[in-house]
C-alpha positions in Angstrom: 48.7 -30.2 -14.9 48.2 -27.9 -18.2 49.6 -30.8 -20.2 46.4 -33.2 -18.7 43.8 -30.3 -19.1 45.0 -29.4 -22.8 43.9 -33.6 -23.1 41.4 -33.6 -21.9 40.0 -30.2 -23.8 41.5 -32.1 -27.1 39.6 -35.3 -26.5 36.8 -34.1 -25.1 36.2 -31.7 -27.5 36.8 -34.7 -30.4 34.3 -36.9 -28.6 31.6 -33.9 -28.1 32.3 -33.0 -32.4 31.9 -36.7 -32.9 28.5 -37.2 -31.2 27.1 -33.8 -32.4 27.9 -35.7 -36.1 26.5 -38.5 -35.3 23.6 -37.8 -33.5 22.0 -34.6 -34.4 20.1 -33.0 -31.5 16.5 -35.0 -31.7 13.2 -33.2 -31.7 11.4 -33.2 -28.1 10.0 -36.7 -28.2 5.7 -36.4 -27.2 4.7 -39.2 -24.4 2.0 -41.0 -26.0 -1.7 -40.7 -24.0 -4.1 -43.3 -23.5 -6.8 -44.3 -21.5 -5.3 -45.0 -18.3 -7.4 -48.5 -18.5 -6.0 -48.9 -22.1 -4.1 -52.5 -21.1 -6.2 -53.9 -18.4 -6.3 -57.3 -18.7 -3.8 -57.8 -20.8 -0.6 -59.7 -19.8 2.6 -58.4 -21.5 6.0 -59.9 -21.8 8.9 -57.4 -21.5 12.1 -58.8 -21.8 15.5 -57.0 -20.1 12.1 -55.3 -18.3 15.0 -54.7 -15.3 16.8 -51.1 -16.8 17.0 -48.6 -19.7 14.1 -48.9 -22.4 12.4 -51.9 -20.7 11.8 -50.8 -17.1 10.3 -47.9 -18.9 8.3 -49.5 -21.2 7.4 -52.1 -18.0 6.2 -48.7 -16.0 4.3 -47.2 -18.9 2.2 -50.4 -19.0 1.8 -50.6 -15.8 0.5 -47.4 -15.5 -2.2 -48.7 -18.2 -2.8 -51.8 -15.9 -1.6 -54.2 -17.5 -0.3 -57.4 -16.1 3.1 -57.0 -16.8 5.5 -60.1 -17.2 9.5 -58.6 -16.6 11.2 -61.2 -18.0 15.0 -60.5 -16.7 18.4 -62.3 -16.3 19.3 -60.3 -13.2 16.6 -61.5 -10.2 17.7 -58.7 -8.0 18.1 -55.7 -10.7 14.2 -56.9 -11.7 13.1 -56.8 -8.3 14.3 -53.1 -7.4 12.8 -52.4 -11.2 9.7 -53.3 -10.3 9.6 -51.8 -6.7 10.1 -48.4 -8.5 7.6 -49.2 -11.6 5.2 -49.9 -8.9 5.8 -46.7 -6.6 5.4 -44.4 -9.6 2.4 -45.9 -11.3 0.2 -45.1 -8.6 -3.1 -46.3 -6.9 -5.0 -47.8 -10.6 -2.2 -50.0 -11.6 -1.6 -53.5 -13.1 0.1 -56.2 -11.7 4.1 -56.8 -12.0 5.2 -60.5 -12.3 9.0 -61.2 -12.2 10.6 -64.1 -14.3 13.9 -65.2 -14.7 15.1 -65.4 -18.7 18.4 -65.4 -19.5 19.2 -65.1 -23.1 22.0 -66.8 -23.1 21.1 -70.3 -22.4 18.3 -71.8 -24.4 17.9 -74.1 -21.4 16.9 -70.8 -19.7 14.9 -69.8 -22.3 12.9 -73.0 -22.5 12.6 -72.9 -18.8 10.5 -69.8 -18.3 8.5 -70.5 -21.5 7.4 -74.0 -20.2 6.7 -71.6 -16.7 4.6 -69.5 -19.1 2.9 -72.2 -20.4 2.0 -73.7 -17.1 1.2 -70.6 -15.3 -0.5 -67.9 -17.8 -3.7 -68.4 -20.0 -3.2 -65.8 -22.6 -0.3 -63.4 -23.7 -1.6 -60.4 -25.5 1.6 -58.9 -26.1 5.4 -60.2 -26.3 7.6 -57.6 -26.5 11.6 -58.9 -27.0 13.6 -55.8 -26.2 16.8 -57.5 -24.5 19.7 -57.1 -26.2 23.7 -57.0 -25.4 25.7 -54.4 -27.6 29.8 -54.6 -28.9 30.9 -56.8 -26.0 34.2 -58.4 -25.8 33.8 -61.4 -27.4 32.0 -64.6 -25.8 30.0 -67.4 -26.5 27.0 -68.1 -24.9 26.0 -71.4 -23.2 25.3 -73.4 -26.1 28.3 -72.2 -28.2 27.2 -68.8 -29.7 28.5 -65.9 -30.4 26.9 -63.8 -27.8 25.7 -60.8 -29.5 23.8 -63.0 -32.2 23.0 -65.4 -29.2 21.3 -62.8 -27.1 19.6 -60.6 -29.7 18.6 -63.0 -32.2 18.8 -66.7 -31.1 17.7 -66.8 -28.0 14.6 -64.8 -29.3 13.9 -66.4 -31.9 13.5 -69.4 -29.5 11.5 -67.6 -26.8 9.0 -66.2 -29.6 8.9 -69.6 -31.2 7.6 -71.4 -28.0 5.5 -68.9 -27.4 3.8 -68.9 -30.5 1.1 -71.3 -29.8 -0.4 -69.4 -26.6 0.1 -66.1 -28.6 -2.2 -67.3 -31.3 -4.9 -68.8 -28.8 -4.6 -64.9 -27.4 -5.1 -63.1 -30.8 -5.4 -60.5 -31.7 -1.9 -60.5 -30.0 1.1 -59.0 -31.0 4.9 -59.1 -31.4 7.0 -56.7 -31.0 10.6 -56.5 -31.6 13.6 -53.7 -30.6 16.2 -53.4 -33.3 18.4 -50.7 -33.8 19.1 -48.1 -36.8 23.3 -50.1 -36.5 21.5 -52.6 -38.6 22.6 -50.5 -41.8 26.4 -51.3 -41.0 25.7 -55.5 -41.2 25.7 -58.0 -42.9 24.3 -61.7 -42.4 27.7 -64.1 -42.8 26.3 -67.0 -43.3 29.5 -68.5 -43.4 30.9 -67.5 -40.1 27.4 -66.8 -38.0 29.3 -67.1 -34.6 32.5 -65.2 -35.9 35.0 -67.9 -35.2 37.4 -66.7 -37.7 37.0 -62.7 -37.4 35.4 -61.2 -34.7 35.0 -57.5 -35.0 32.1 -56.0 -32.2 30.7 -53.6 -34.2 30.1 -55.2 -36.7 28.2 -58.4 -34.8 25.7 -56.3 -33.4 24.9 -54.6 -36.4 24.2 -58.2 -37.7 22.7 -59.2 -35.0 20.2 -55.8 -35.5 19.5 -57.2 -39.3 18.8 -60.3 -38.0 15.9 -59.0 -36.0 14.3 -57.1 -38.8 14.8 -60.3 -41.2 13.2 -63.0 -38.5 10.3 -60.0 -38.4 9.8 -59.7 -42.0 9.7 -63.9 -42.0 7.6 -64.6 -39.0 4.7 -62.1 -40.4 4.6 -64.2 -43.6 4.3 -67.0 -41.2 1.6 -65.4 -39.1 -0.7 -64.0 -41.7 -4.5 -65.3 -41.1 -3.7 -66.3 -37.2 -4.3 -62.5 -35.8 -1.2 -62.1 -34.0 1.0 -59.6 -35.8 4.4 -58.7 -35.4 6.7 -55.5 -36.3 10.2 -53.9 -35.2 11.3 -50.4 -34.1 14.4 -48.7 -34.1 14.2 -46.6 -31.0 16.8 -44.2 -32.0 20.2 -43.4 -29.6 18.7 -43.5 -25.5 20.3 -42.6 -22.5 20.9 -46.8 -21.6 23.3 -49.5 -20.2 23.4 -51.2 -23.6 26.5 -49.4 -24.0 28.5 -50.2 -21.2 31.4 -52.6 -22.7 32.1 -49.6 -24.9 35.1 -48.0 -23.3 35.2 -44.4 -23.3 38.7 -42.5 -22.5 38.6 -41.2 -19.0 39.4 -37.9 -19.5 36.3 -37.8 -22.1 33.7 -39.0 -20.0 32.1 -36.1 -18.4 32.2 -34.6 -21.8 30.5 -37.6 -23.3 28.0 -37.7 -20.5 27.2 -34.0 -21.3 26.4 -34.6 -24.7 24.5 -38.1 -23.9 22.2 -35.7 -22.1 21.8 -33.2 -24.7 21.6 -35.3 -27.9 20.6 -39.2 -26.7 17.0 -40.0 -25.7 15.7 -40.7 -22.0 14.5 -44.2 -21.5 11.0 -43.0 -21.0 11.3 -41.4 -24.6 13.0 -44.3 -26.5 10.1 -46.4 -25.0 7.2 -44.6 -26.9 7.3 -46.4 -30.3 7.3 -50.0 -28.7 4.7 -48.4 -26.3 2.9 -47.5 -29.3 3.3 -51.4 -30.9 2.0 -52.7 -27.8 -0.6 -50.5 -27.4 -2.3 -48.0 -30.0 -5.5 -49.1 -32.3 -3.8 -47.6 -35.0 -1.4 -50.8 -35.8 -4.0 -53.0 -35.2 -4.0 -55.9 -38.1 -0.4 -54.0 -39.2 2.2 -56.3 -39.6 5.7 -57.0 -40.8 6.8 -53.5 -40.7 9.6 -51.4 -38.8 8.6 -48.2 -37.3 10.8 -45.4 -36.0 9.3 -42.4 -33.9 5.4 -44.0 -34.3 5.7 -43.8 -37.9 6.3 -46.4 -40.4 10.6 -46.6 -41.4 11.6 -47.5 -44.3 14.2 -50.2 -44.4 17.2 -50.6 -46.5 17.0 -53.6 -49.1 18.9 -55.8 -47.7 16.1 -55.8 -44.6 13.4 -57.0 -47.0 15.4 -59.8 -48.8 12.6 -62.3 -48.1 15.2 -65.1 -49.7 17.7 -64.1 -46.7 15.3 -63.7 -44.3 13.9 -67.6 -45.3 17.3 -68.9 -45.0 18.0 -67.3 -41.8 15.1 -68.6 -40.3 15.9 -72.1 -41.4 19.8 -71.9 -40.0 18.1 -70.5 -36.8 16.0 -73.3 -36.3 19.0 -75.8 -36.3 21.0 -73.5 -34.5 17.8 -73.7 -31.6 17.4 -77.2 -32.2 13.8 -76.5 -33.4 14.7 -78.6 -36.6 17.6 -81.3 -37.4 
């Protein structure tokens, strides 16, 4: 019995160090205020809308009365989602639309953008926050890697078909959830779907550069149409994203201690893409990454506009947007 509690003191303690170097206790974040009619009639796309910074980010527009389009792999996780968005929003609220997306099939993806297509006149606002983080590794439906699959190819796809009803909306806007891991990748162009090393880490980081590079090209693309787009990093939140990370036993109520202390709650690692989707203050802004509602600056290898091109173009075969 002293043997296991001297353990778990050890490990715990290791893990607790660890996290208080890695993540330094974060400043209180401030909820962003606006007029609580600040979205209405505007129809928003939220991907992953169903947990974690999306539901949030899904209840926050609601709450501004927007028509709000969760766009989720899991029907039923969506559905209780949006019965709770909707009980906390109160009496002035938008309107909550339930879609089924799933990431990892560009059938899927094609699917509910032809739905979209169909169904909605305008989309003001396409927010892609889904995203799948160090999973064992997988391939998706068509073959992919599923970490790049998820996070950058399937939306690549879902913003590219969405492109022409986004520019008939403009001003409309883009906005897209990377991560701060993007520092620790590279783009292998030679092994995009890790076939011949597969190390977790290291694929979402890429995946996380990817995002920033297919920003940085698709506002060089968009300039003069009036539909902007820009990425966040919304810092270390209190999510599911992390749940194929496995975490000693004895460490975990340790770990879930410091989460709590030093990790952001969903509501607060939804204010910058609240603040993409939403302030007058980016209006006309585009290509940039912001961090905490202000402007990040990004390492270089985030602004290579020559990797970013040839990213794009490998993504478009890889979609089969081009041959």
């Amino acid at each position: 019995m002293y043997t296991a509690v001297l353990v778990a003191a050890v490990v715990g303690g290791g893990v607790l160090f660890l996290v208080r170097r890695l993540f330094p206790v974060q400043k209180a974040v401030k909820l962003l205020q606006y007029p609580a009619d600040a979205m209405r009639g505007k129809t928003v796309i939220v991907t992953g809308a169903n947990s974690g910074i999306g539901k949030a980010l899904a209840g926050e527009l609601l709450k501004l009365q927007a028509r709000v389009i969760m766009a989720c792999r899991d029907q039923r996780s969506a559905e209780e989602a949006a019965q709770e968005i909707r009980r906390e929003a109160g009496p002035e609220q938008g309107e909550v639309v339930i879609k089924h997306l799933d990431l990892a099939s560009l059938g899927s993806v094609r699917r509910f953008c032809e739905e979209i297509q169909k169904e909605e006149p305008r989309i003001d606002v396409l927010i892609n926050n889904a995203g799948i983080y160090q999973c064992p590794y997988m391939k998706t439906e068509d073959g992919f890697e599923m970490q790049f699959g998820v996070n950058h190819l399937g939306h690549f796809l879902l913003t590219h078909l969405l492109l022409d009803l986004l520019k008939s909306s403009a001003p409309s806007r883009i906005v897209v959830v990377s991560s701060k891991l993007y520092k620790y990748g590279h783009i292998n162009f030679d092994d995009l779907n890790s076939e011949n090393n597969y190390d977790k880490a290291f694929c979402y980081s890429q995946s996380k550069l990817a995002n920033l590079l297919f920003t940085l090209e698709l506002a060089r693309q968009l300039e003069g149409t009036g539909v902007t787009v820009n990425a966040l990093t919304p810092g270390i939140v209190r999510t599911r994203l992390g749940r194929h990370v496995q975490i000693p036993l004895l460490a975990k109520p340790l770990f879930n201690l410091a989460s709590m202390i030093f990790f952001k709650s969903p509501l607060e690692g939804a204010q910058t893409p609240l603040y993409l989707a939403c302030s007058p203050e980016v209006e006309g802004v585009s290509g940039k990454c912001f961090a905490n509602c202000k402007e990040e600056e990004l390492m270089v290898k985030a602004t290579d506009e020559e990797a970013a091109k040839k990213l794009w173009d490998i993504s478009s075969r890889m979609v089969g947007l081009t041959n």
